[in-house]
MARZA-963852 format. One line per field, with one value per residue (C-alpha): residue number from 1; z, y, x. Coordinates in pm, 1 decimal. Layout:
num c(NUM;...) $
zz c(Z;...) $
yy c(Y;...) $
xx c(X;...) $
This chain:
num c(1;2;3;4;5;6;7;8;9;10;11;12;13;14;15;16;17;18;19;20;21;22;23;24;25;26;27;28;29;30;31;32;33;34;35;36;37;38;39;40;41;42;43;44;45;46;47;48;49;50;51;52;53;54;55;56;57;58;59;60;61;62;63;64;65;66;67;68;69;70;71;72;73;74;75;76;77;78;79;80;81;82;83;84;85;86;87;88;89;90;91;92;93;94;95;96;97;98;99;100;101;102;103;104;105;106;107;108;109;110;111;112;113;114;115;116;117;118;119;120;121;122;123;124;125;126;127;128;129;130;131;132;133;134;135;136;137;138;139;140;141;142;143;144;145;146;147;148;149;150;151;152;153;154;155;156;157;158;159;160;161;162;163;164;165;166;167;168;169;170;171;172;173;174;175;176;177;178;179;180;181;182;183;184;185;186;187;188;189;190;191;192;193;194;195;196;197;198;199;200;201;202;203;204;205;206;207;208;209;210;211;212;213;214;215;216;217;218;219;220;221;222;223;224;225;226;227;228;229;230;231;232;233;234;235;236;237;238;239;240;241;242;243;244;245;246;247;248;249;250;251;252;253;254;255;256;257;258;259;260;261;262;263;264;265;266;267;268;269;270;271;272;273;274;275;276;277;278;279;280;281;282;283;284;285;286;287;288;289;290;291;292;293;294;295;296;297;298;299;300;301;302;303;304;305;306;307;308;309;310;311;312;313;314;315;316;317;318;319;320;321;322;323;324;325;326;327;328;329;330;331;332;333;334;335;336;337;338) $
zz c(446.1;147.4;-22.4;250.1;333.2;-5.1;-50.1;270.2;313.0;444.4;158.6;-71.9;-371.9;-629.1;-741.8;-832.6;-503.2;-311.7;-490.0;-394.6;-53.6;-53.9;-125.9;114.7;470.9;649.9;743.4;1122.8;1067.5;1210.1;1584.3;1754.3;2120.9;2360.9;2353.5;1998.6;1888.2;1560.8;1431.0;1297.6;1240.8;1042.9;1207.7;1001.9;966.7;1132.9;835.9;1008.6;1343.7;1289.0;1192.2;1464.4;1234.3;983.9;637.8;463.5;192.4;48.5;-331.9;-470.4;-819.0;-1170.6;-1417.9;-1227.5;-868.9;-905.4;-1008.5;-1294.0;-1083.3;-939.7;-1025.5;-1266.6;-985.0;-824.2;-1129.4;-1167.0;-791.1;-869.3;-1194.2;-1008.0;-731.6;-961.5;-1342.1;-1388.3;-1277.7;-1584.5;-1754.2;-1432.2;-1309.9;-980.9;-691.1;-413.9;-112.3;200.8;310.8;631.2;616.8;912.0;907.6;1064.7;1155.2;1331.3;1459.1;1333.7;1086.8;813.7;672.4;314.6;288.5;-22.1;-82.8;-147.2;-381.5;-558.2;-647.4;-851.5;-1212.1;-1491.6;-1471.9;-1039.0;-990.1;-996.6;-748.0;-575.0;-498.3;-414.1;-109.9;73.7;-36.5;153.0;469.6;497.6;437.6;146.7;-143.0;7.9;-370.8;-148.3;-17.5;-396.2;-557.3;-322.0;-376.8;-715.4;-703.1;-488.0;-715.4;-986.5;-849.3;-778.0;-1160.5;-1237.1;-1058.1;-1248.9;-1567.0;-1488.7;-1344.7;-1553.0;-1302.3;-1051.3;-1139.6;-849.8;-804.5;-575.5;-430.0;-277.3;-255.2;87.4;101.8;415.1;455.1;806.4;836.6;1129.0;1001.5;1234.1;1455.8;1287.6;912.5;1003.5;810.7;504.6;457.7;117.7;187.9;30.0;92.9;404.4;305.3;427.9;709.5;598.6;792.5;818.9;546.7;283.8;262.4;25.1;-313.5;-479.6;-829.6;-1029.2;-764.0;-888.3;-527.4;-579.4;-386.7;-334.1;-381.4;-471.7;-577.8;-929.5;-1207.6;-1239.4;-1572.5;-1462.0;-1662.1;-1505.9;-1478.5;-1287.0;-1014.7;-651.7;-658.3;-1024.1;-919.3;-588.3;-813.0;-1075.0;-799.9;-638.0;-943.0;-975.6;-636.6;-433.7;-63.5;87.4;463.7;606.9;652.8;812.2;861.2;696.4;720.5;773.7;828.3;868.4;1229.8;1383.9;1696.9;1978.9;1888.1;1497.5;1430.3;1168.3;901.4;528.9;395.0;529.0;881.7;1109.5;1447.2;1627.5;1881.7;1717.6;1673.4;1970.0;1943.5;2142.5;1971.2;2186.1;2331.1;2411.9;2126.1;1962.4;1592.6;1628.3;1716.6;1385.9;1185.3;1368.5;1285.3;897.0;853.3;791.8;684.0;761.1;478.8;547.5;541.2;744.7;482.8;431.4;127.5;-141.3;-206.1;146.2;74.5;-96.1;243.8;376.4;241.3;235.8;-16.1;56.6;-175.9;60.9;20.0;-119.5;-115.5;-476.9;-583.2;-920.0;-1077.2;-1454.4;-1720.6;-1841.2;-1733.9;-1538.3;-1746.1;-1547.9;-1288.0;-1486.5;-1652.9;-1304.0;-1193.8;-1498.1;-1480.7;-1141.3;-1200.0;-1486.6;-1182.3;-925.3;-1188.5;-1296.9;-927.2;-874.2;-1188.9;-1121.4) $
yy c(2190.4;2452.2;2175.6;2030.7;2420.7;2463.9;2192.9;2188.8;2527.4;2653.4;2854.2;2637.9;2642.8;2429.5;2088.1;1974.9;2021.5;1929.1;1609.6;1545.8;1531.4;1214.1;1090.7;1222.6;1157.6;1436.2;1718.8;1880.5;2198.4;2199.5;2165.6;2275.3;2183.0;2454.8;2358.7;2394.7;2626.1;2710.1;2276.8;2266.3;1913.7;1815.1;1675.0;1382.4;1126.0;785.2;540.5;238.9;351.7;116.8;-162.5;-469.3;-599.9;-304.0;-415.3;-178.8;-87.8;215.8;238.9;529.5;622.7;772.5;744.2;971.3;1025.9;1377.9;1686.5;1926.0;2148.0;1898.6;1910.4;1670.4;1511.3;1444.0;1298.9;1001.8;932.7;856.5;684.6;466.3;343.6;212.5;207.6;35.8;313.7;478.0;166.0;26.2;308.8;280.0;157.8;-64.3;127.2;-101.4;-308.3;-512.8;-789.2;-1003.1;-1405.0;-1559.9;-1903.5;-1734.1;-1422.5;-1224.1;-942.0;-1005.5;-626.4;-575.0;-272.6;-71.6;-267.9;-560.2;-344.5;-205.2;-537.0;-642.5;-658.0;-674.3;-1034.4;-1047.9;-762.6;-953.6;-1234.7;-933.4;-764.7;-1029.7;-1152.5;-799.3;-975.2;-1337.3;-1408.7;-1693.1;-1947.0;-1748.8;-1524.0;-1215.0;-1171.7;-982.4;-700.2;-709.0;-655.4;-360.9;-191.1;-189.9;5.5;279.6;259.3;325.8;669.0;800.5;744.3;896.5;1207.0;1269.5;1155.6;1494.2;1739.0;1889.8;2184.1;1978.6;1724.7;1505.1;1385.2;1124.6;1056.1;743.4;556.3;436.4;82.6;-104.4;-386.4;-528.3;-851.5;-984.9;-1255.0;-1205.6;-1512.4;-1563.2;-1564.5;-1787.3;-2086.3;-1880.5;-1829.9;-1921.2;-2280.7;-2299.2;-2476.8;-2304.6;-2056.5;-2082.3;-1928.1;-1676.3;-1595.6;-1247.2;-1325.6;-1522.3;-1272.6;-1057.3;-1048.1;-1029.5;-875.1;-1216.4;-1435.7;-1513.1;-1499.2;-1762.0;-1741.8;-2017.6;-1969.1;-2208.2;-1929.0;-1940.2;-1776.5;-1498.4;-1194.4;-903.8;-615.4;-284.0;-141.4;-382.1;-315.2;-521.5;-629.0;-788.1;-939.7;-1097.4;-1233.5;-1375.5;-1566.0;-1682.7;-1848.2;-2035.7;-2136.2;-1939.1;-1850.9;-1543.2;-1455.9;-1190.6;-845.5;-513.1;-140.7;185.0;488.5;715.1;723.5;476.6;388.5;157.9;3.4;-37.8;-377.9;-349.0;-488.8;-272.9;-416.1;-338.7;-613.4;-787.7;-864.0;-1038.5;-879.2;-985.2;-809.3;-436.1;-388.1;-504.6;-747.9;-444.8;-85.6;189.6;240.0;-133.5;-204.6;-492.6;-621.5;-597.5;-259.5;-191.6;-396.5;-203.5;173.3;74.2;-67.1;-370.9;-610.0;-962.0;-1250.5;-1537.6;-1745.7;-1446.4;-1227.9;-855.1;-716.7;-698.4;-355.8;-236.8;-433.0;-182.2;21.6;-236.0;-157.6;220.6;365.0;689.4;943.9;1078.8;1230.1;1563.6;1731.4;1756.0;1890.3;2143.3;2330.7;2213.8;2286.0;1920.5;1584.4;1429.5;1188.9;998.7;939.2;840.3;567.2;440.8;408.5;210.0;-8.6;-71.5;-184.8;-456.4;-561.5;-598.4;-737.2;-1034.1;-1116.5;-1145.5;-1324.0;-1588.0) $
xx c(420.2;334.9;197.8;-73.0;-139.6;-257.5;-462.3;-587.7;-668.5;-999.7;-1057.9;-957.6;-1216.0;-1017.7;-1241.7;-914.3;-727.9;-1085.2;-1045.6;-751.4;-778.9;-946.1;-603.1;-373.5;-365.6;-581.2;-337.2;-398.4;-135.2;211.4;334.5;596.5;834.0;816.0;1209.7;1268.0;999.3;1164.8;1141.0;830.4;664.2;358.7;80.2;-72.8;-345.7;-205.4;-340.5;-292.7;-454.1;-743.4;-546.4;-453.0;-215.3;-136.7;75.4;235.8;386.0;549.6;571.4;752.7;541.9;677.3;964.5;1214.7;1239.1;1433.2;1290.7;1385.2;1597.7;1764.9;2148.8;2343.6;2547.2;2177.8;2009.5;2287.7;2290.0;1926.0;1944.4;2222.6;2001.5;1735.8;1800.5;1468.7;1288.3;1175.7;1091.2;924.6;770.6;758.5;1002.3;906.8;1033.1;976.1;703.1;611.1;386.7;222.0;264.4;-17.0;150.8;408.3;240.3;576.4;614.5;827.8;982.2;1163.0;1348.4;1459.1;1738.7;1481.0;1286.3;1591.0;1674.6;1353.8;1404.3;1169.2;1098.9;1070.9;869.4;572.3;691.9;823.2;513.4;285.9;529.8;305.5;-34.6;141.9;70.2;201.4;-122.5;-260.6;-231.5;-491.0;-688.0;-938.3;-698.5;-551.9;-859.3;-922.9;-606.6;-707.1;-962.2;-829.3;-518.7;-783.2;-939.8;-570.5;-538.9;-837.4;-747.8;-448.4;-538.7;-857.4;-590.2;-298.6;-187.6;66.5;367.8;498.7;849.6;940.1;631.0;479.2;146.4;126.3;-90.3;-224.2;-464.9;-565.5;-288.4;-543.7;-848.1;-1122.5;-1147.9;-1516.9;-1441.2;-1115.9;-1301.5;-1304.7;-923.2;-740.8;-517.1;-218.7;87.6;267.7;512.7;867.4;1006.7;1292.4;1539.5;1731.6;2008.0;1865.9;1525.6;1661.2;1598.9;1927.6;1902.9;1943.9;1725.1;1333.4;1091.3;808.2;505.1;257.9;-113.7;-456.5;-678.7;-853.0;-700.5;-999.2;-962.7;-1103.5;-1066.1;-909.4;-1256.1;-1438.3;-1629.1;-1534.9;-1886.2;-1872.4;-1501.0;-1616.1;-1947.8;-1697.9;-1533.0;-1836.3;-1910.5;-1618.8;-1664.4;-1404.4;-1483.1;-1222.0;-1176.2;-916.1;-1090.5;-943.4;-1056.2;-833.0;-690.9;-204.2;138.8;421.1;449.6;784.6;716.1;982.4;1124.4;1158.6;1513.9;1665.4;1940.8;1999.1;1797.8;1531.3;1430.9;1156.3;1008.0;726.0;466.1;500.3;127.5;-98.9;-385.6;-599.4;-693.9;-545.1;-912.2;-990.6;-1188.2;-1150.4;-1202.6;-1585.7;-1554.9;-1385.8;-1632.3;-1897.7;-1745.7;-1685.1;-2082.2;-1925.8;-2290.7;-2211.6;-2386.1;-2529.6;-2215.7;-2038.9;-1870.7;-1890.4;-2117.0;-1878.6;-1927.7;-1763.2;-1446.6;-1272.5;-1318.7;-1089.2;-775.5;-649.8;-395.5;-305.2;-69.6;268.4;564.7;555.6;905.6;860.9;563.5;587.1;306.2;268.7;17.7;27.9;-99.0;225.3;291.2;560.6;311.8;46.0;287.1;388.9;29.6;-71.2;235.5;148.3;-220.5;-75.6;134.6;-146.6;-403.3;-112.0;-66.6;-467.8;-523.5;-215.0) $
């Protein structure tokens, strides 16, 4: 709460913190029960309130996830649950990612993330980009990019250090019914079922794909990556709207790996709108062979900085962030290359 006060305050005149804000989920104040008036609550931005079909994923950033006050019996019970984490840099904390042939949400917890090594991560990662047909390049070159800013922003700032804070990502799961011809075909993926769907800590995931093996530097724009891929031919479907947080629906099955539930998100926005709607509100300009100008398709995919228990003034760049953000990138740019 002191931490979206500050930067959200009304008299905030800090570029830095101003900046920032583009990265958070908008912050409303706190609220309250008449019954419990002393539990306050945080009233947040719902990301994925645009989305049909939201996936998500929560990604916990930097090369320790306890801060320096934290005691020694704390720092080990950390190390312990991920020993990779300061070479890795970041943790894959859950994800939940709709299948299109089967209309059914497959969810990886963070026992499935705490078991990626060095060598899996990769395989890992792309199963959120999978759904199930396809590899989505499109959503991964987005995420990119807004990946990209966040790292610009700290790499400018040098007055706050995060601990144990996430980078919330969501990309509409939903392919508009008229851009279906334009989906990546791939060999179907197989159906997992509850127990074999976790990654155990020795076991390599494998993902299938038949997209073109594209390089595209860290820099490049979405425009000049989309144009690269035109010219080798490649046509890309699956488009969603953005914006915050983490939302379970009534029927999500919860275990301590991996599990499948279907009908969480409805077809229908809350307000009867449909997908045209949400093409419509994002100025979505349709092609002549029914795509979106490349240029809006970073608008498509939101990633959003949360989680900020652990927030520390510093008069440094935070360096353990930065790391986990570049390691990160080199992750997303080998699954969109592959």
């Amino acid at each position: 709460m002191q931490f979206y006060s500050k930067v959200y305050a009304e008299d905030c005149g800090d570029p830095c913190l101003l900046d920032l804000q583009h990265h958070l989920p908008k912050y409303f104040g706190t609220w309250s029960s008449p019954e419990s008036p002393d539990e306050l609550y945080l009233k947040l931005e719902d990301v994925t309130r645009r989305f049909q079909k939201p996936c998500i994923m929560d990604v916990k950033i930097g090369q320790k996830s306890y801060d320096p006050y934290a005691s020694q019996e704390k720092r080990d019970q950390q190390i312990k649950k991920y020993p990779l984490m300061e070479e890795i840099g970041f943790l894959l904390l859950g994800m939940r990612v709709y299948k299109i042939n089967s209309d059914e949400y497959h969810s990886y917890d963070q026992h499935y993330g705490r078991g990626l090594l060095k060598d899996t991560i990769k395989d890992g990662l792309s199963k959120f980009f999978s759904n199930g047909r396809s590899l989505r390049k499109d959503a991964i070159a987005a995420s990119i990019l807004k990946v990209q800013n966040i790292l610009r922003w700290f790499e400018g700032q040098s007055q706050l250090t995060f601990y144990a804070s996430s980078l919330l990502f969501v990309y509409e799961g939903l392919p508009p019914p008229s851009f279906e011809g334009h989906v990546f075909r791939g060999p179907p993926e197989k159906t997992m079922s509850p127990a074999d769907a976790c990654c155990e800590p020795n076991e390599e995931v494998l993902e299938y794909n038949n997209n073109i093996q594209v390089a595209v530097p860290l820099d490049y724009s979405l425009s000049t990556m989309y144009a690269m891929y035109n010219k080798k031919g490649c046509t890309r479907g699956h488009h969603g709207n953005a914006t915050g947080a983490i939302t379970t629906g009534p029927n999500t099955q919860e275990d301590n790996s991996t599990w499948k539930c279907s009908g969480l998100v409805s077809a229908e926005q809350p307000n009867g709108n449909g997908i045209k709607a949400q093409l419509e509100e994002a100025g979505v300009g349709l092609g002549g062979r029914g795509e979106p100008h490349p240029e809006q398709r970073a608008s498509e995919v939101d990633v959003r900085m949360i989680d900020f228990a652990h927030v520390f003034p510093s008069e440094s760049q935070d360096q353990g962030y930065i790391y986990g953000l570049k390691h990160l990138l080199e992750v997303l740019q080998q699954i969109l290359h592959q």
